[in-house]
C-alpha positions in Angstrom: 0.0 0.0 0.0 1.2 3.9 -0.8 2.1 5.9 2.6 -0.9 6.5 4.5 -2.6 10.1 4.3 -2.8 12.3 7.0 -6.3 12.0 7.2 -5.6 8.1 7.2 -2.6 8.8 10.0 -5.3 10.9 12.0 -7.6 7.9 11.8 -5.0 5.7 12.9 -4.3 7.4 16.3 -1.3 9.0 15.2 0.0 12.6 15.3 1.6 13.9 12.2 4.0 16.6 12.4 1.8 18.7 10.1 -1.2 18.2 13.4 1.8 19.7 15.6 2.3 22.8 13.9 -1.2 23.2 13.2 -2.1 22.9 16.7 0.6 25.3 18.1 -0.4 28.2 15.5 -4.1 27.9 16.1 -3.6 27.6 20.2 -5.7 24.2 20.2 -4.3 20.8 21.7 -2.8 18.1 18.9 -5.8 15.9 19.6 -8.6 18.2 18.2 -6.8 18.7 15.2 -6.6 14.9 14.8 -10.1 14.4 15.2 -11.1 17.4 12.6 -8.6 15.6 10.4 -10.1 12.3 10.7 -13.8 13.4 10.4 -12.9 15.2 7.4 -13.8 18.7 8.8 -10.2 20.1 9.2 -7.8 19.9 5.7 -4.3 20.3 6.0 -3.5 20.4 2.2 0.5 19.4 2.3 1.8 17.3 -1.0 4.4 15.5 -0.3 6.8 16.7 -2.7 6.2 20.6 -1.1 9.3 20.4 0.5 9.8 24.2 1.6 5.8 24.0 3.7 4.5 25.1 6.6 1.0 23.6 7.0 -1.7 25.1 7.4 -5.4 24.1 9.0 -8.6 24.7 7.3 -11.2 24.0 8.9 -14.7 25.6 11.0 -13.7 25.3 14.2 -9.6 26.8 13.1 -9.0 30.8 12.2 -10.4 32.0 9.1 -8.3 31.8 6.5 -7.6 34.0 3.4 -6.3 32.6 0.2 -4.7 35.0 -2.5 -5.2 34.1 -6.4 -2.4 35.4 -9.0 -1.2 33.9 -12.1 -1.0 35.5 -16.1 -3.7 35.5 -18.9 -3.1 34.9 -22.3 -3.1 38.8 -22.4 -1.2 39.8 -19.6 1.0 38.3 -17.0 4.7 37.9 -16.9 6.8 35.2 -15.0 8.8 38.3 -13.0 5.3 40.1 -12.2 3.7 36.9 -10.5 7.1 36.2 -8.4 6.0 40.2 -7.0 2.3 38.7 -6.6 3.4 36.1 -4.7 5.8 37.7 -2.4 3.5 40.6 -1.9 0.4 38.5 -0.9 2.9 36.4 1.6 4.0 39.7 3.4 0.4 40.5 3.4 0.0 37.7 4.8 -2.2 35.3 3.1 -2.8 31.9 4.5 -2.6 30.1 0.9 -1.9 31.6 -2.8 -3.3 29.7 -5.7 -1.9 30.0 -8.9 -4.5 30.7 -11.9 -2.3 31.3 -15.1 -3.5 30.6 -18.2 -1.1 32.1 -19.9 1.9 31.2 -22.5 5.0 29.1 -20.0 2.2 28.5 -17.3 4.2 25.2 -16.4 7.2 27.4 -15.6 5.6 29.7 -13.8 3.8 27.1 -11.5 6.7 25.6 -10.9 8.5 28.5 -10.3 6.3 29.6 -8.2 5.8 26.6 -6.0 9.3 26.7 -5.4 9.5 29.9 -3.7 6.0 29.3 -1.9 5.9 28.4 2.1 2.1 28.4 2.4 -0.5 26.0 0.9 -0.3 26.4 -3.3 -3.4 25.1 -5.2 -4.1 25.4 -8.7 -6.9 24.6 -11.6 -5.5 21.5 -13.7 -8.1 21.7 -16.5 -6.5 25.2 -17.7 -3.2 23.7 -18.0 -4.9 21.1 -20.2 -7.3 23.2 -21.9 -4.4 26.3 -22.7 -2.8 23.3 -25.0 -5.4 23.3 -27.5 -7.1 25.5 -29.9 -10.9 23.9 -28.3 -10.9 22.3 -25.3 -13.2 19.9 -26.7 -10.9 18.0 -28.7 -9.6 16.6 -25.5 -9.7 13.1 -24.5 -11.1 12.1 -20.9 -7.4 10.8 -20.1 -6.1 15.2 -21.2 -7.7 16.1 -18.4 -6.4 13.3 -15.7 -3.1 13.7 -17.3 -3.1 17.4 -16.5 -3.8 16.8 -12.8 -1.2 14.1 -12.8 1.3 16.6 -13.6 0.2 19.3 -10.8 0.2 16.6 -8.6 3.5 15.4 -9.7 5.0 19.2 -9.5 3.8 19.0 -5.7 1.1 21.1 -6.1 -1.0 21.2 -2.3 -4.5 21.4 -3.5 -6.3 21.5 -6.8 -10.0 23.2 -7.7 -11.5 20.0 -9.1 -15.2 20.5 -11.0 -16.3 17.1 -10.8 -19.3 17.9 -9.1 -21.2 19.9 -13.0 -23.3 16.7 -14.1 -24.6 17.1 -18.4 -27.9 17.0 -16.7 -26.9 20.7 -15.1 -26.2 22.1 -18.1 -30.2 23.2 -19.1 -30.3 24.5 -15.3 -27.5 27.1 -16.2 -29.6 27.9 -19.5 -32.5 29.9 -16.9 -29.8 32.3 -15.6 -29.0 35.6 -16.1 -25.4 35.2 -16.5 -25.0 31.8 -16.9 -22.0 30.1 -16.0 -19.6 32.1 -14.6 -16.3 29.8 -13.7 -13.6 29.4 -16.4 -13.5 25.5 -15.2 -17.0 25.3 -15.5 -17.4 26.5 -18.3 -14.7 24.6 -19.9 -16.3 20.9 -18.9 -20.0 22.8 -20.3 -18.5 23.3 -23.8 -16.9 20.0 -23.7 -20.0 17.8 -22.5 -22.0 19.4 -24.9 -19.9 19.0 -28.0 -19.4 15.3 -27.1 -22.8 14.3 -25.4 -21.4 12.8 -23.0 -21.4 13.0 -19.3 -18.7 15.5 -17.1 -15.2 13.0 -17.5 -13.8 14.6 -13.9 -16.6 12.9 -12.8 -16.9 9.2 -14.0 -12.9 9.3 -13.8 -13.6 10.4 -9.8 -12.1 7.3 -8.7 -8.7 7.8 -11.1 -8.8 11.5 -9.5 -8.8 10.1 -5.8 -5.9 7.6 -6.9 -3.8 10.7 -7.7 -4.5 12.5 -5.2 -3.6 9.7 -2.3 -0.6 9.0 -3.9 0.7 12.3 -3.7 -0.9 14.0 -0.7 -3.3 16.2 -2.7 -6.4 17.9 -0.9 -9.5 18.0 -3.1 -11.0 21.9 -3.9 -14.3 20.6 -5.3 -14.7 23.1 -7.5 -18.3 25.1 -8.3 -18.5 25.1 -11.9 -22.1 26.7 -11.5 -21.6 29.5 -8.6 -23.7 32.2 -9.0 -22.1 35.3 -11.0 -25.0 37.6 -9.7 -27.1 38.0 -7.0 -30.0 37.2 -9.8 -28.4 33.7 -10.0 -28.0 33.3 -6.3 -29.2 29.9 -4.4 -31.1 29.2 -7.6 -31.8 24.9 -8.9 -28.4 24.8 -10.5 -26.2 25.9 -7.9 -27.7 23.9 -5.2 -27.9 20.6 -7.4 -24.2 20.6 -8.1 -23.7 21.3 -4.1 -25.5 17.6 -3.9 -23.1 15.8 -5.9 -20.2 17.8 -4.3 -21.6 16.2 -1.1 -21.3 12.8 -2.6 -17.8 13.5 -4.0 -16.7 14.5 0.0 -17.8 11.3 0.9 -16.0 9.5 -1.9 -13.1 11.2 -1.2 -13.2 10.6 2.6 -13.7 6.9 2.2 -10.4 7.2 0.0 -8.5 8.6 2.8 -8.2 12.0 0.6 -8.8 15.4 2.1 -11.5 17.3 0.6 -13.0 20.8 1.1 -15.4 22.5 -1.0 -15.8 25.7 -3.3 -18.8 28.7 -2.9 -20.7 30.9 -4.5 -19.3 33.7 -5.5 -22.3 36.5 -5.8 -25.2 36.4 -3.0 -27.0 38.8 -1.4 -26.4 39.4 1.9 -29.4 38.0 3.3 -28.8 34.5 2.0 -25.4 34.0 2.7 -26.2 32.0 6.4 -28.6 29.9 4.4 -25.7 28.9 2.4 -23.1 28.4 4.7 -25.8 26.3 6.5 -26.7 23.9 3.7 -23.2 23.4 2.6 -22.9 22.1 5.9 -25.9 19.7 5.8 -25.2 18.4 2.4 -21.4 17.8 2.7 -21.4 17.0 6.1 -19.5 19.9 7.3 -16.6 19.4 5.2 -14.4 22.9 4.9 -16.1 25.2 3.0 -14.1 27.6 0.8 -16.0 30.9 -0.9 -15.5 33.2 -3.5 -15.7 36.4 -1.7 -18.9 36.4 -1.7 -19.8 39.7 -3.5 -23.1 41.5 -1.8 -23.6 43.7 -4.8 -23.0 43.3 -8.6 -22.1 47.5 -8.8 -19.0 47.8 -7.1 -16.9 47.9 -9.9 -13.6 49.0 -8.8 -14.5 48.6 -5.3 -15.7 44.8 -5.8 -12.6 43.8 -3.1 -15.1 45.6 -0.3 -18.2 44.2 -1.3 -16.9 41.1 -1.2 -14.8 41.0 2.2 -18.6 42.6 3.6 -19.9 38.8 2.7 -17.0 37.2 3.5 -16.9 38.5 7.1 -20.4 37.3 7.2 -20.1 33.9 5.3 -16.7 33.2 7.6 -19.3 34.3 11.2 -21.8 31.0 9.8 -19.4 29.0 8.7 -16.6 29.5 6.1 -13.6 27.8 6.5 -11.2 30.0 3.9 -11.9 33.3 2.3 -10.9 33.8 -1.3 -9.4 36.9 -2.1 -11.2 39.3 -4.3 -9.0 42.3 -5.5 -10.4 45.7 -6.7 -9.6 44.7 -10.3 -12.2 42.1 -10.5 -14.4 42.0 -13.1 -12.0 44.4 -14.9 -9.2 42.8 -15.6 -5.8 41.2 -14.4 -4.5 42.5 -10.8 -1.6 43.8 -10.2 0.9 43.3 -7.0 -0.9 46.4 -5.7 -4.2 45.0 -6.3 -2.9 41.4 -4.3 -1.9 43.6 -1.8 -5.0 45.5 -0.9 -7.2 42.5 -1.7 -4.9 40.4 1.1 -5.4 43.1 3.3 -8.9 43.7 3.1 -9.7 39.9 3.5 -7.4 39.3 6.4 -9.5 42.4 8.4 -12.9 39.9 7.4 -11.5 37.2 8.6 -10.6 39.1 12.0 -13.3 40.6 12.3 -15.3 37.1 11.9 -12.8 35.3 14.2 -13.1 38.2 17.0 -16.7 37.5 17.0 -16.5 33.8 17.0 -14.2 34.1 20.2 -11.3 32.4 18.4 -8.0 31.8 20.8 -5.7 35.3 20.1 -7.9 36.9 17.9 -9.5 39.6 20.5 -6.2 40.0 22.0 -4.9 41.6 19.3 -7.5 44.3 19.5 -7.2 45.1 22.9 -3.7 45.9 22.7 -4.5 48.2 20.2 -7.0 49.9 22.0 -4.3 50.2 24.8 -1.6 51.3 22.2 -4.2 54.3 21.5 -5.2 55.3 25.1 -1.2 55.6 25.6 -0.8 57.5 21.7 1.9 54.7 21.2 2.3 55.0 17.9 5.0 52.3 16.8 2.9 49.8 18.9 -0.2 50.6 17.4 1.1 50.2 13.6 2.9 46.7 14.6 -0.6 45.7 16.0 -2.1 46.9 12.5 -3.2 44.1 10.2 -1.6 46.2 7.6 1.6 48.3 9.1 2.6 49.4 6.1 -0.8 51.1 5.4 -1.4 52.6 8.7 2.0 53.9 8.8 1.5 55.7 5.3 -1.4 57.0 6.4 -0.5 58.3 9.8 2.8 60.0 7.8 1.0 61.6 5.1 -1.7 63.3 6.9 0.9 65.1 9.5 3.1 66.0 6.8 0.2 67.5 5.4 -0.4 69.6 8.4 3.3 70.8 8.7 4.1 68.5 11.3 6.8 66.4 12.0 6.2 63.0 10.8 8.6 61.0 13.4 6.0 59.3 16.2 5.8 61.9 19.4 5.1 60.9 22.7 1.4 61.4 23.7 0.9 63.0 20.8 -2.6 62.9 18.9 -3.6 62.3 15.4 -4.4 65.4 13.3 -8.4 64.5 13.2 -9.2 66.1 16.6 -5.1 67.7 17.6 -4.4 68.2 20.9 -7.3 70.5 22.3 -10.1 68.4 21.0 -8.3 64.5 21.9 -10.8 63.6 24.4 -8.2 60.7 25.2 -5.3 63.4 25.6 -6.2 64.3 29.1 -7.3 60.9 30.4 -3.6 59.5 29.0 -2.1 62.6 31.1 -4.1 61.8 34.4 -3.2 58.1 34.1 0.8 59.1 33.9 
């Protein structure tokens, strides 16, 4: 038999390394991690052949994560500009960075970057396989298995899978008002409808799992039919290829592969608990993964705040990981600015979700900014910042805009309210 998975190790009674660190970064004892592991509710996506990782929990009951996409397009993209993405979204500090090129040298550039990536890497195999043709339908079943083979192979941690769009879905996506939405999905659609026949990711499923255990690969079931506007939302077709993503989980669990699953993308605020909720009932709480989501459809250049608004909310019910949106969405390719303020944004949903949920650490942190202020302790209060750099550009600008000096003075207010107006001036003053 292969090496045993982690989630087969967890089963076992044992206590991977990977559980260790896990445990010690999210303040909760080895055993609990384990038993997430086991059940299938916690991932800890770590290929074998990632040799530079640090793992990384995903999982309900762990800190909200935030996972940063980059990669090229066939219009834009170079191999130097992603190396930026990625090292700016890791000093941002995003929890996992998945690599979306579908550009020219896309094997290069996942390689490349895997190699210089200490946090989770995932990708999307069926646009390596697709980018090699002039139709995606003139691919064989065995293109697409081949393609993941090789991400696999590379050491690739987890892989957006959309196994779960059945031919019978197809008509379902018809009724929308955008229709289909994700590349991937869209992809299989063209293909299954070409060759009448049904989605091969799924009747190969069992060739998929074999990959994956051999290598240590965590399923991303993809969501080939996530709504792309809050007209779509919660409608037949996105909730009937949640059902066979449920199935998949349990497939995959049986296997002894980790598996966590992909979300909408747009809803309206109102439904995003009712998601989070039924996600859990149909996959039996296996990690749930979403797309933002995006509250409104007219953000445009402001889609990255729209969508950490839902994600804060979908992480509060639920929501395991938070995928990035960036302010360029819908618009065109980001740049290592737009990665930046995307991570950023995220990161304070994620907080903000955690804070609430009463997650070990995360309150602390505010409470020592609060501190930091009551004392105007100014180099302490942009450490604590989930974005130093930020508040520290900020803090500079606006007193060099008021002719002051723009070195940090002791008990010395910002310029919104100065001196005579800080009601927090005199209260620091009486407590010295």
């Amino acid at each position: 038999m292969a090496d045993r998975t982690l989630m087969e190790l967890a089963r076992d009674g044992e206590t991977p390394s990977a559980v260790v660190e896990v445990a010690r970064n999210e303040g909760l004892p080895p055993e609990s991690i384990c038993e997430g592991l086991a059940a299938g509710r916690i991932v800890i996506p770590a290929n074998r052949r990632h040799s530079n990782l640090r793992p990384v929990g995903i999982g309900r009951a762990l800190r909200t994560k935030v996972n940063a996409n980059i990669g090229t397009s066939a219009q834009a993209g170079t191999l130097v500009g992603e190396l930026e993405k990625l090292r700016v979204a890791l000093e941002a500090g995003a929890d996992a960075v998945m690599d979306l090129s579908t550009g020219p040298n896309a094997g290069t550039i996942r390689r490349e970057l895997l190699a210089r990536c200490p946090k989770p890497f995932g990708t999307v195999p069926v646009y390596d396989a697709a980018a090699g043709v002039e139709d995606p339908a003139d691919l064989a079943a065995d293109d697409w298995l081949r393609a993941i083979e090789r991400h696999a192979a590379d050491g690739v941690d987890f892989m957006t899978i959309h196994a779960g769009l059945r031919r019978a879905h197809i008509p379902l996506a018809r009724r929308r008002l955008v229709g289909i939405v994700s590349r991937g999905g869209g992809l299989l659609a063209h293909w299954m409808s070409r060759h009448g026949e049904e989605n091969p990711l799924y009747t190969r499923f069992d060739d998929i799992l074999a990959i994956c255990r051999a290598h240590e690969v965590t399923l991303s079931l993809g969501d080939g039919l996530r709504p792309g506007c809050l007209a779509d939302a919660s409608d037949e077709a996105q909730f009937a290829e949640l059902a066979v993503l449920g199935e998949l989980v349990r497939r995959a669990r049986a296997a002894g592969v980790q598996a966590m699953v992909e979300g909408p993308g747009h809803i309206p605020l109102d439904q995003i608990e009712s998601n989070m909720r039924r996600e859990r009932e149909l996959c039996d709480d296996a990690p749930f993964y979403v797309l933002g989501p995006v509250v409104a459809d007219c953000g445009a250049g402001r889609d990255h705040i729209a969508a950490a608004i839902g994600g804060a909310w979908a992480a509060f019910h639920g929501a395991a990981m938070l995928c990035y949106v960036t302010p360029t969405e819908h618009l065109g390719l980001p740049d290592a600015a737009d990665v930046r303020e995307g991570v950023a944004v995220f990161r304070l949903a994620a907080h903000a979700a955690d804070t609430a949920l009463r997650r070990p650490g995360a309150r602390e942190r505010d409470d020592a900014m609060s501190r930091a202020r009551k004392r105007f302790d100014w180099p302490t209060q942009f450490r604590l910042a989930l974005d130093p750099d930020r508040a520290q550009e900020v803090w500079r600008r606006t007193r060099t805009a008021a002719g002051l000096s723009s070195e940090p003075a002791e008990a010395e207010p910002c310029t919104m309210c100065g001196p005579k107006f800080c009601p927090m001036r005199g209260q620091a003053a009486a407590n010295d």
